[in-house]
C-alpha positions in Angstrom: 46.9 34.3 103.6 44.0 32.6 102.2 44.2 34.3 98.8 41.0 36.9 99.3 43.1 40.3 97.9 40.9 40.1 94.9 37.2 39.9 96.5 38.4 42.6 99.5 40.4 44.9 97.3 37.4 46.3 94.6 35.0 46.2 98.1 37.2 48.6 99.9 37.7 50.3 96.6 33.9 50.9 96.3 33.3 52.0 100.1 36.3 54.5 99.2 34.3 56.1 96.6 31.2 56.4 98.2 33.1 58.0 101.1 35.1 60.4 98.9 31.2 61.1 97.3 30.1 61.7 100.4 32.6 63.9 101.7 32.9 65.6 97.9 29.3 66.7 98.4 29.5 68.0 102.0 32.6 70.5 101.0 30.7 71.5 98.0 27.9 72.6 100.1 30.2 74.6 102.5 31.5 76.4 99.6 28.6 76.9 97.6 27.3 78.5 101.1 30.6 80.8 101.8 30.2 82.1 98.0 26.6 82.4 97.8 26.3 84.1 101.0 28.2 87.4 100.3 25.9 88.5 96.9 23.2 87.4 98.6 23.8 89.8 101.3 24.6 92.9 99.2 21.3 92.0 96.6 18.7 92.1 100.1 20.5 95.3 101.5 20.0 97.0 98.5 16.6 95.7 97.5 15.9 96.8 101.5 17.4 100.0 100.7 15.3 100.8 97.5 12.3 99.4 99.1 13.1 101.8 102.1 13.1 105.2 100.4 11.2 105.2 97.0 8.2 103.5 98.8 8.1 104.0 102.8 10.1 107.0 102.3 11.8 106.6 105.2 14.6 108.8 106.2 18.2 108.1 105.2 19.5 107.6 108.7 17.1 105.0 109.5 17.4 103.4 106.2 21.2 103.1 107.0 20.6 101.8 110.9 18.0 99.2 109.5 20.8 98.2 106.7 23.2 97.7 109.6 20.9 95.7 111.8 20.1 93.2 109.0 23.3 92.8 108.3 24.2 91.8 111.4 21.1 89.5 111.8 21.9 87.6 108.1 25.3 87.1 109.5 24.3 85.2 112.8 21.7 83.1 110.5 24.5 82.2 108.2 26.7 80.7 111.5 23.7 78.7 112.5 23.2 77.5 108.9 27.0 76.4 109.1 26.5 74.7 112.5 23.1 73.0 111.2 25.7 72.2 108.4 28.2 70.6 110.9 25.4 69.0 112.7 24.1 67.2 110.0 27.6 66.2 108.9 28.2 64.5 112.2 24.8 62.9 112.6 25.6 59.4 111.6 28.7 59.1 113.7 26.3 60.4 117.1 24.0 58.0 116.4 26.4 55.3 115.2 27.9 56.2 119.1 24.9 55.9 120.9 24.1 52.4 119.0 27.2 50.9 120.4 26.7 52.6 123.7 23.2 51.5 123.9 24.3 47.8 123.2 27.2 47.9 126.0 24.8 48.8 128.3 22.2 45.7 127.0 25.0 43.8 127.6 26.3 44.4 131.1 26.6 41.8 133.6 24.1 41.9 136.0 25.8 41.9 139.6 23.6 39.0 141.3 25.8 37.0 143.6 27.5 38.8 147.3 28.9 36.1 149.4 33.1 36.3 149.8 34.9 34.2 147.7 38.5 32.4 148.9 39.9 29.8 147.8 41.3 27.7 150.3 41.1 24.2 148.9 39.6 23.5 145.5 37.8 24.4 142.3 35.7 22.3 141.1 32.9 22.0 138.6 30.1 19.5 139.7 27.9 17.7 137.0 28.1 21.0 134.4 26.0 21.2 131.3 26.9 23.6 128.9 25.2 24.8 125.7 25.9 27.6 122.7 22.8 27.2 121.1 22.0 23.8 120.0 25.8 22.7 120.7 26.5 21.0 124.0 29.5 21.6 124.6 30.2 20.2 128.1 27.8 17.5 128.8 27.2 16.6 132.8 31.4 17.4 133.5 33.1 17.2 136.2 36.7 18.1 137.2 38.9 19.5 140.1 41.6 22.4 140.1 43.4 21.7 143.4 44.8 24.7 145.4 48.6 25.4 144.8 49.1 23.1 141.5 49.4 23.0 137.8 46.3 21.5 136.4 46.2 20.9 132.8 43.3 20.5 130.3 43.9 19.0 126.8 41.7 17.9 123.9 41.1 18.2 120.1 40.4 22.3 118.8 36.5 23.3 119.4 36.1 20.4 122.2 35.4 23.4 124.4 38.5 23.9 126.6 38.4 27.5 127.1 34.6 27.3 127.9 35.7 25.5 131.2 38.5 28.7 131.6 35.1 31.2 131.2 33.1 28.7 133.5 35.9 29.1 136.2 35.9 32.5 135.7 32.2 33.5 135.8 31.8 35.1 132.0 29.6 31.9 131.7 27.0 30.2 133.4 26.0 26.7 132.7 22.4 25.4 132.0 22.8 23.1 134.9 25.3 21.4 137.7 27.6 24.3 139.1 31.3 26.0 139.5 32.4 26.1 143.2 35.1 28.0 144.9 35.6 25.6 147.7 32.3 25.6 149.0 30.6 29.1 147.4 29.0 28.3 144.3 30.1 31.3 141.7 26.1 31.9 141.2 25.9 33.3 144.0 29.4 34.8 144.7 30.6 38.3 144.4 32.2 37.6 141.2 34.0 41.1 140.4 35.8 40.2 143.8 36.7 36.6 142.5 37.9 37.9 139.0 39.7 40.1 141.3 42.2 37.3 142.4 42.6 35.9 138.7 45.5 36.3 136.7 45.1 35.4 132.6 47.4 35.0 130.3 45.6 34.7 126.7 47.0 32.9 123.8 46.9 36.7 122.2 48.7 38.7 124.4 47.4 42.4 123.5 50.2 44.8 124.9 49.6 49.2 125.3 51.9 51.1 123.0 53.7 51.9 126.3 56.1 51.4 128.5 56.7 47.6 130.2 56.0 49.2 133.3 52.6 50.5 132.6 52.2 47.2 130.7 52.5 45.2 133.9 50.4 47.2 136.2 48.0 48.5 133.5 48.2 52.3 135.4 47.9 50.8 139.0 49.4 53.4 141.5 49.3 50.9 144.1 51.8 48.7 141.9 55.2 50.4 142.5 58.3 49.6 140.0 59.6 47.3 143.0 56.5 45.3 142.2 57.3 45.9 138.6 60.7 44.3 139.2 59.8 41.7 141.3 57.1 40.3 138.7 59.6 40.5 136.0 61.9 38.7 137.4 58.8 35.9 138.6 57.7 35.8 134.9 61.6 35.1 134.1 61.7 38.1 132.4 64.1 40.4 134.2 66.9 39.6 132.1 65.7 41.0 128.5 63.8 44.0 130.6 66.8 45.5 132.4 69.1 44.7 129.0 66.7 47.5 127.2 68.0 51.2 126.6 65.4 52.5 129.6 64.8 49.4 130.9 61.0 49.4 132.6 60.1 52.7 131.1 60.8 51.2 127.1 58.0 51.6 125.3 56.8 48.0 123.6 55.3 49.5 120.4 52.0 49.3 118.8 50.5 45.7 120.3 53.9 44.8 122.0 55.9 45.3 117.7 59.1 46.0 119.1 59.5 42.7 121.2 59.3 38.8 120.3 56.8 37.1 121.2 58.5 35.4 123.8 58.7 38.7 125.6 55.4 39.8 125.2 53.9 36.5 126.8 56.4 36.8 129.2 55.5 40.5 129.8 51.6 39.2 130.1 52.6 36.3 132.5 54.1 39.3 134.6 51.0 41.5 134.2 49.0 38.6 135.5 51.2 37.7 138.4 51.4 41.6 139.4 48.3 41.3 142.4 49.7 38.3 143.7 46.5 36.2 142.2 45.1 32.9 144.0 44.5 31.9 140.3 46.5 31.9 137.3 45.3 31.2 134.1 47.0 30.2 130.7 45.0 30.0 127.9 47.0 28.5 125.2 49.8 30.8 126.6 52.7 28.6 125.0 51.4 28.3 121.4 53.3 29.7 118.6 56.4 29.9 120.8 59.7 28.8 119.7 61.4 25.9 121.9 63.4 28.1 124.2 60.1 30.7 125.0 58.2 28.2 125.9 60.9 26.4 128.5 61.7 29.6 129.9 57.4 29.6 130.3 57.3 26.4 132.1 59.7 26.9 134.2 58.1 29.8 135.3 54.8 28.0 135.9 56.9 25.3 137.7 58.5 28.0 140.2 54.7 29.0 141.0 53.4 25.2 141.8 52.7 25.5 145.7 52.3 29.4 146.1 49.5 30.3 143.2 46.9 27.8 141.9 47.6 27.6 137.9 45.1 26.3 134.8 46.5 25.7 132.1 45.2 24.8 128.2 47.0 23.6 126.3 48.6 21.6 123.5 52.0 21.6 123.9 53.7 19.0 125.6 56.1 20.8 127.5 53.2 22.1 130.1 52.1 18.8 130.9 55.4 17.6 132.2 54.6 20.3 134.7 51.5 19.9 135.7 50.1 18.4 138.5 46.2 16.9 137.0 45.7 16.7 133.2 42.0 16.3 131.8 41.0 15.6 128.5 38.1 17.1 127.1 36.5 15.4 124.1 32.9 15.2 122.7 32.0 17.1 125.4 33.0 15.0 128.0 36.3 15.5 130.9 38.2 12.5 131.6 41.4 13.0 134.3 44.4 11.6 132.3 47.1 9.1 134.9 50.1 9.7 134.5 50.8 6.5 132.9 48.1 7.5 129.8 50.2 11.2 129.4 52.4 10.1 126.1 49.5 8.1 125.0 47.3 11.4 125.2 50.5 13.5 123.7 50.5 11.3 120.6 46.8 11.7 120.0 46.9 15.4 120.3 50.4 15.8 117.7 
């Protein structure tokens, strides 16, 4: 897409090489072993064997019973030389491993915060400052996400909409001010329990080469295919499922290839709605949709305004004839949108 073949294609073409080297040079010691190891056996027996009888003058029996014992023992050195062989060979990727494991584990979120987590009322975000770096991206924010309807956030690419969707969610903190669940602040929440109740729908849905069943509930046993049905048809997706030659049990493909993508956000929606979440998240979750997808979309999120709690990014105007509170994000800064300033705001962002 942006015209690269040429700088990409001799770059791969060189790391090809120096793999087939590599690999080139590792069979050619294998071999070199295998062929050299059979002379080399026959030259020391019979250098053993001369040494044996015209200067020890050993007996011929135990001449032969040594042969045979060192035999034996060159062959058990030779499969350890081939295992050091194998070791070696498989060195890098070990360590390679334990790199990446080691950083995983650098990386893990430290389980700080116990108290219950419900939401019975609000979420809100109270005076938030947050930074990447040198980049203040939210800048002493403040907003509310009430219980049971569609809140909306707009604003320009970068402003730093999905940062509030990984504030709410606790893979943030901010520098200062604070995300509350109703009255639990998320610092000091049990926040594996709150992510618990959150259903997200990304703007790349990433789907199991799988069945739509296992798609939805991701392997949950306690997620029956009533459940599986049920969520379907809440994520208005029901139709197309059932029309499919083995209906729940057809496998998508390799990242969801054999469906639109109107079916695989669809299928997503569903896979967030499956534990009956208190809060739904759609991250961009209409973009790249054609027309129809993303009506079919809304009106799903319109069915779910009073029973589930729903934040929404996006662009597109068709969510924010849904939604319930739209806030504009924009140098940092959230302003709540009237509903009088909506086409105004649409303009600006077409």
């Amino acid at each position: 897409a942006m015209a690269r073949e040429t700088l990409v294609g001799p770059l791969l073409e060189h790391r090809t090489q120096r793999l087939n080297r590599a690999l080139q040079r590792e069979v050619l010691s294998k071999e070199a072993l295998n062929a050299l190891h059979e002379p080399f056996l026959v030259a020391t027996i019979g250098l053993g064997l001369y040494v044996a009888v015209t200067r020890w003058g050993l007996p011929i029996d135990q001449v032969m019973l040594l042969a045979l014992l060192f035999g034996r023992l060159l062959g058990h050195l030779q499969k350890i030389q081939k295992n050091h062989q194998r070791a070696v060979a498989c060195d890098s990727a070990y360590w390679s491993i334990r790199e990446t494991i080691d950083e995983a584990a650098a990386a893990r979120e430290p389980a700080v915060g116990t108290a219950p987590v419900s939401l019975t009322r609000e979420i809100a975000l109270r005076d938030v400052v947050l930074k990447y770096g040198d980049n203040k991206v939210l800048d002493h924010a403040s907003l509310v996400i009430p219980k049971g309807q569609v809140t909306v956030i707009i604003g320009p690419s970068g402003a730093g909409k999905t940062s509030i969707v990984d504030l709410v969610t606790g893979l943030v903190r901010p520098e200062s001010g604070e995300v509350y669940v109703d009255d639990v602040a998320l610092e000091h929440a049990d926040i594996k329990a709150w992510r618990r109740k959150i259903g997200y729908v990304p703007q790349e849905t990433f789907l199991l080469h799988e069945s739509v069943a296992v798609n939805v509930t991701l392997g949950d046993p306690e997620l029956g295919r009533d459940t599986v049905e049920a969520t379907l048809k809440e994520a208005n997706a029901w139709d197309f499922v059932a029309s499919l030659p083995e209906g729940i049990d057809t496998v998508v493909g390799e990242r969801g290839a054999a469906m639109s993508g109107g079916q695989r956000q669809r299928i997503a929606i569903a896979r967030a709605l499956a534990h009956t979440p208190d809060l739904v998240v759609l991250d961009e979750a209409t973009a790249s949709l054609d027309p129809k997808s993303e009506a079919e979309i809304c009106a799903t999120v319109k069915r779910l305004r009073g029973r589930m709690t729903v934040l929404a990014v996006s662009h597109q105007p068709a969510l924010l004839g849904v939604a319930d509170k739209v806030y504009r994000l924009e140098a940092g800064e959230v302003r709540e949108v009237s509903a009088g300033e909506r086409n105004n705001s649409l303009r600006e962002i077409a």
